[in-house]
C-alpha positions as a printed Julia matrix, in Angstrom:
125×3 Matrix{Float64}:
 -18.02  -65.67   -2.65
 -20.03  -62.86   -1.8
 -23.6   -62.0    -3.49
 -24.17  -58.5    -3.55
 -28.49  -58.31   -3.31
 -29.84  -54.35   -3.39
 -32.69  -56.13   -0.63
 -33.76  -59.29    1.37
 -36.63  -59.51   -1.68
 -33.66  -60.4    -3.79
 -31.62  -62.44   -1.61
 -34.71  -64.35   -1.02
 -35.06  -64.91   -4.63
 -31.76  -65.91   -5.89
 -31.76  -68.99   -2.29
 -34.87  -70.26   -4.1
 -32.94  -70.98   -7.21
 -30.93  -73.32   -5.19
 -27.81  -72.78   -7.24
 -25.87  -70.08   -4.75
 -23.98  -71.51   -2.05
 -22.03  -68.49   -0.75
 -22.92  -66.19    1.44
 -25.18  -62.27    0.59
 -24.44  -58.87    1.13
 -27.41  -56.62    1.36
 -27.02  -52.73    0.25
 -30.08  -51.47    1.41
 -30.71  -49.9    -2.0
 -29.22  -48.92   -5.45
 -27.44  -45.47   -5.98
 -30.8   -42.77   -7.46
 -29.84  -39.2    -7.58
 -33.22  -39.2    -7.93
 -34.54  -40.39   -5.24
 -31.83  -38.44   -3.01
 -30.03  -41.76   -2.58
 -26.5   -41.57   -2.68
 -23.76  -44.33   -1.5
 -23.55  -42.8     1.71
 -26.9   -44.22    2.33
 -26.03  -47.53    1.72
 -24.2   -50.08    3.06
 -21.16  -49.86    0.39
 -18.39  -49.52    3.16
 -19.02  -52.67    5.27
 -18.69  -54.76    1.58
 -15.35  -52.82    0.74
 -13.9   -53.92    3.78
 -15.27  -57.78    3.07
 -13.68  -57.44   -0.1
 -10.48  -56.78    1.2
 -10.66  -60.04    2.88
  -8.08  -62.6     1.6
 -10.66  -65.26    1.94
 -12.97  -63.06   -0.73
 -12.68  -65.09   -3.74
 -15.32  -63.46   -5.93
 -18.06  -61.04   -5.32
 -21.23  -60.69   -7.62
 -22.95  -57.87   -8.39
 -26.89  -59.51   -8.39
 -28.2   -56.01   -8.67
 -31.33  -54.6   -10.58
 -31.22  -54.32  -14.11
 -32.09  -50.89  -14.34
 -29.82  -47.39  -15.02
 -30.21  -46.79  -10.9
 -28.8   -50.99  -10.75
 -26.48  -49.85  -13.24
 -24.83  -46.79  -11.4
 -24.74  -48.81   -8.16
 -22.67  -51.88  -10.1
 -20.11  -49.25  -11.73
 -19.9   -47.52   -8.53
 -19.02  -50.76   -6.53
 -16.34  -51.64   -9.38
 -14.57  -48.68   -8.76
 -14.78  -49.04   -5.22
 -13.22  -52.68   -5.5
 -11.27  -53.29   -9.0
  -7.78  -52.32   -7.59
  -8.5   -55.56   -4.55
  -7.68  -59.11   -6.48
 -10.84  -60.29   -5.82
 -13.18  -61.54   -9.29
 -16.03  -59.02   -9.76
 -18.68  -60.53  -11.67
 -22.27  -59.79  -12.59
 -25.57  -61.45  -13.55
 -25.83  -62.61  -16.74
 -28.47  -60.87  -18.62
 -30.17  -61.53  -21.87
 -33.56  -63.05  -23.61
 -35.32  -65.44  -21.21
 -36.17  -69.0   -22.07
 -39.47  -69.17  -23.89
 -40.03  -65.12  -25.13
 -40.22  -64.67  -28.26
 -37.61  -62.15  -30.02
 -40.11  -59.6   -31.21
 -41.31  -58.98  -28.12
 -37.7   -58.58  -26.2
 -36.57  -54.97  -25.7
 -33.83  -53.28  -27.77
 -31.75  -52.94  -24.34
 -31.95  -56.73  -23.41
 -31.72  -58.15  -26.9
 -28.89  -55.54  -27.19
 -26.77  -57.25  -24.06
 -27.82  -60.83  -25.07
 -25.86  -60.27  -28.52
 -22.78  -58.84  -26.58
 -22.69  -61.3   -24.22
 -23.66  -64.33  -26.46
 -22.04  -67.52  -25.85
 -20.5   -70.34  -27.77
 -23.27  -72.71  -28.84
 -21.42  -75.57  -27.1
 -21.93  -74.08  -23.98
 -25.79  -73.47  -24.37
 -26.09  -77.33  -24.9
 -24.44  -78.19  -21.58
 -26.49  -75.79  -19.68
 -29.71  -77.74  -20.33
């Protein structure tokens, strides 16, 4: 598995969760028009050739969840949906403990499309 992290900030993060055991690729940055950053300036090619890899079982897009994130994770799919390697993302949705009201229309949005069967929340705890 591969972890795809925009910067060491965020590889640091997710190896403090303790629940990754695969190994990172940093990009250096997200995709912002912008901010004059294309994919050129990032280190997209070096992960297209990793995904190539026959011993690439899965690569996860672990990328900001912002338009800029956004861009960067569609970008990457097309680079890499026509390898047979499993592109997932980062869940997203309404963290433990906030309160509805206060959740934004975007995230509350996502956490209805990708809600789960309740069977599955009670095993995650």
């Amino acid at each position: 598995m591969i972890c795809v992290v925009e910067d060491l900030r965020d590889l640091l993060a997710i190896e403090s969760t303790g629940q990754y055991f695969g190994v990172y690729h940093v990009l250096g940055g997200v995709i912002s028009p912008m901010d004059g950053i294309t994919p050129s300036d990032l280190n997209i090619e070096s992960l297209v050739d990793r995904g190539l890899s026959s011993k690439t079982s899965e690569i996860i897009f672990a990328l900001p969840a912002t338009m800029e994130g956004d861009t960067t994770c569609f970008y990457l799919y097309k680079k890499l949906a026509s390898n047979q390697v499993k592109l997932t993302s980062l869940a997203r949705g309404v963290a433990i403990g906030n309160e509805l009201q206060y959740t934004d229309e975007v995230t509350l949005g996502r956490s209805l499309l990708s809600r789960l069967p309740y069977e599955s929340s009670l095993n995650a705890n």
